[in-house]
N, C-alpha and C positions, 0 to 999 in steps of 0.2 A: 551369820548365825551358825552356830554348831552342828553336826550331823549326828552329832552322839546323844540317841536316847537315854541312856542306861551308865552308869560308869558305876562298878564295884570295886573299892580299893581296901585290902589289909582285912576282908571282911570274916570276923570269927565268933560264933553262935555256942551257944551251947542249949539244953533242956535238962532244968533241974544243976545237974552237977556234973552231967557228963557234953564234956565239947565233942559236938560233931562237927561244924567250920573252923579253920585251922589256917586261915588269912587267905580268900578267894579275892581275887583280882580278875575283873572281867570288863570289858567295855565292847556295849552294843549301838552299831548306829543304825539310823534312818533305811529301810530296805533291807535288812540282815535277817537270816534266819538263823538262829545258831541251836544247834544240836548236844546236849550235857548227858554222857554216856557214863558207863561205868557199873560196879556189881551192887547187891545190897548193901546196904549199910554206909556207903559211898558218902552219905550228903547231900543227893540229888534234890529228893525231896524237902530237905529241912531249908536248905535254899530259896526254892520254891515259897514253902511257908513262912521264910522272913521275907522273902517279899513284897509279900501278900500281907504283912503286920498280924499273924497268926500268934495269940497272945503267950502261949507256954515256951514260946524260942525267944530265949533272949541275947542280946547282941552287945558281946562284950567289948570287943573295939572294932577299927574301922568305917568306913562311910559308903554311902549307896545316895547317886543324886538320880533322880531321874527326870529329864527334860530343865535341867538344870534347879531344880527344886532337890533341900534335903528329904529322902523318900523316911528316914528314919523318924522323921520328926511330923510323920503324917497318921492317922488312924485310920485302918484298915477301910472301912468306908472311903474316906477322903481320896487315899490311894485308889479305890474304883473308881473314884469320882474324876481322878485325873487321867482316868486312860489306862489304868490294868487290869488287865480280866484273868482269873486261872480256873483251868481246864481240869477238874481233879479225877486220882484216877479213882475213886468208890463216890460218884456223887451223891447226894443224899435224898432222900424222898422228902415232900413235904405236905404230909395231909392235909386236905380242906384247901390247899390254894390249888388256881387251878391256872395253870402255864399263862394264857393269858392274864390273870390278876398280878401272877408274878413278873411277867414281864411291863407290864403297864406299870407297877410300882417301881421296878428299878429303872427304867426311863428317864421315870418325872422325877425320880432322887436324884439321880447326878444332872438334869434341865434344873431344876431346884439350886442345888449347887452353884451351878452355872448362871445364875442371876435370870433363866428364862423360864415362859409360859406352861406349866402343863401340855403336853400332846395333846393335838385335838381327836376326838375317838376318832374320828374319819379316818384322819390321816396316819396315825395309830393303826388301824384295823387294814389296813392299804399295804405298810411298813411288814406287817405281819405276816400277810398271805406271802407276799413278795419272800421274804426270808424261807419261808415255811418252803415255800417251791423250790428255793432255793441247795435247800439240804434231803428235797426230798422228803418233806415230811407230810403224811394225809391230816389233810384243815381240822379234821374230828382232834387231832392230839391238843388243840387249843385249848378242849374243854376239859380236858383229864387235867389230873393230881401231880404236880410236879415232882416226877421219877415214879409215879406209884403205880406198882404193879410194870413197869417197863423192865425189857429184856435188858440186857449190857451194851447191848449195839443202839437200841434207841434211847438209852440214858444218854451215850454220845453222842449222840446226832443231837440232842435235845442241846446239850452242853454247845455245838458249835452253831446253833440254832442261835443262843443266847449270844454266844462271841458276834454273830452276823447281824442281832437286833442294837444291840450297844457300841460295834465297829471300835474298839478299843486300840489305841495306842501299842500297845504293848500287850500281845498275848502268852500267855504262860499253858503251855500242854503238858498238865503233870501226869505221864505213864499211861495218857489217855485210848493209850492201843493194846491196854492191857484186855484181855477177856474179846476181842473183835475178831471177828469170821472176816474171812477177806472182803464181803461184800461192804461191809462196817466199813470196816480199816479203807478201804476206797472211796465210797461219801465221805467219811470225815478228812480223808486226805483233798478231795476236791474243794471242797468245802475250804478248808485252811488254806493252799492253793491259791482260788480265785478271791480270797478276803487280802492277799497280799498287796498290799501297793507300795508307792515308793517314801512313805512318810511310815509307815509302821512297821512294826517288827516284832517277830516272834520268838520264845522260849522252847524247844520240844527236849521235853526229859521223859528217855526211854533207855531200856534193857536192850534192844532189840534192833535188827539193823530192816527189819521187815517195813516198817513207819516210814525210812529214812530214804525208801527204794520209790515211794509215792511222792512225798517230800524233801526235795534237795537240800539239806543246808549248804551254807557260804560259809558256816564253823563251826568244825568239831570239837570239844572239849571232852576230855575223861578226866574225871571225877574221882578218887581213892582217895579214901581216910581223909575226907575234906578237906582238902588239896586239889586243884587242878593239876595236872603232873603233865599233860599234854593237850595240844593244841595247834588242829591244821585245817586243812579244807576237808570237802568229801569225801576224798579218799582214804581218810583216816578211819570213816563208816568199815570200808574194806579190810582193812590192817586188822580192824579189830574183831569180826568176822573169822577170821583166820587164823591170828594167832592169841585173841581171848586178851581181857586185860591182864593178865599178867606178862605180858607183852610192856608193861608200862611200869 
């Protein structure tokens, strides 16, 4: 069997009328973290968002398989349903629900999916504390409003709260270190961290080489005018520290 989660071939996006992917070729396997650097307007994000089936990026050619399934040909649901989770960086609030309700519904959607049982609350309620300890979060936040009235730093914590409750395949960190005090950026680094194992694999798309210092990746890419233009290990984090991407 294959080790390659992810394989992006010839892949090129636009929104509206203006292309911002410009044929990205990428391939992620089993145990990789791979790091997508680079300035604004790079592509980072819109990346991200087609792979996530975010409905205003449209993808005018090339292929994306993921776990040997076409990912193109899945609907955004579907796609969480198989194992992709993304980390966004402005999460959004959502009145009246309340972190518990939303996590127990997205659960038993992709168990649903899966041809299995709704969670039993027990075991549900068990699952939750566990995670919750986990990222460091006080049990009261179960009952509050999903993002509402949260700081920046526990919007993410919440966000890696969720990646820990759903254990995804393939996680996506879109710029999720934007806005974090290093106490933040340290939980959610641990967090991502100890969620690694050797079957899954991670996205981390950032500006910034502070993330990268918590979080090792195994590959770097830089990102310009949606293009990869480069691609090496860790120490590529450094290079570009140094001499800025126009170095590339």
């Amino acid at each position: 069997m294959s080790d390659i989660l992810l394989k992006i071939e010839g892949l090129r996006a636009r929104v509206e009328d203006k292309e911002i992917l410009k044929g990205i070729d990428l391939t992620i396997r089993k145990g990789e973290i791979h790091a997508v650097m680079g300035p604004n307007g790079a592509g980072k994000s819109t990346l991200s968002s087609v792979l996530t089936g975010k409905d205003k990026y449209e993808v005018t050619d090339g292929k994306i398989e993921f776990m040997g399934k076409d990912l193109l040909a899945l609907s955004p649901e579907e796609r969480a349903w198989a194992g992709i989770f993304m980390s966004f960086q402005y999460p959004v609030e959502i009145p009246g629900v309340t972190i518990t309700n939303f996590m127990k519904t997205a659960i038993n959607s992709r168990r649903e999916a899966e041809g299995l049982e709704p969670m039993k609350a027990g075991e549900f309620l068990k699952l939750m504390k566990e995670k919750m300890a986990f990222v460091k979060m006080k049990p009261e936040f179960a009952k509050r409003e999903v993002n509402v009235g949260f700081s920046g730093g526990e919007k993410k914590r919440n966000e890696i709260f969720q990646m820990a409750m759903l254990d995804p395949t393939l996680s996506i960190l879109d710029e999720t270190d934007s806005g974090l005090d290093v106490d933040a950026l340290r939980i959610v680094s641990e967090g991502v961290n100890a969620l690694r194992t050797p079957e899954k694999a991670s996205i981390i798309i950032t500006h910034y080489q502070r993330l990268l210092e918590y979080i090792v990746p195994d590959v770097v890419h830089v990102l310009k005018d949606g293009r990869i233009v480069k691609t090496a290990g860790a120490e590529l984090v450094n290079i570009i520290e140094e001499q800025g991407y126009d170095a590339f």
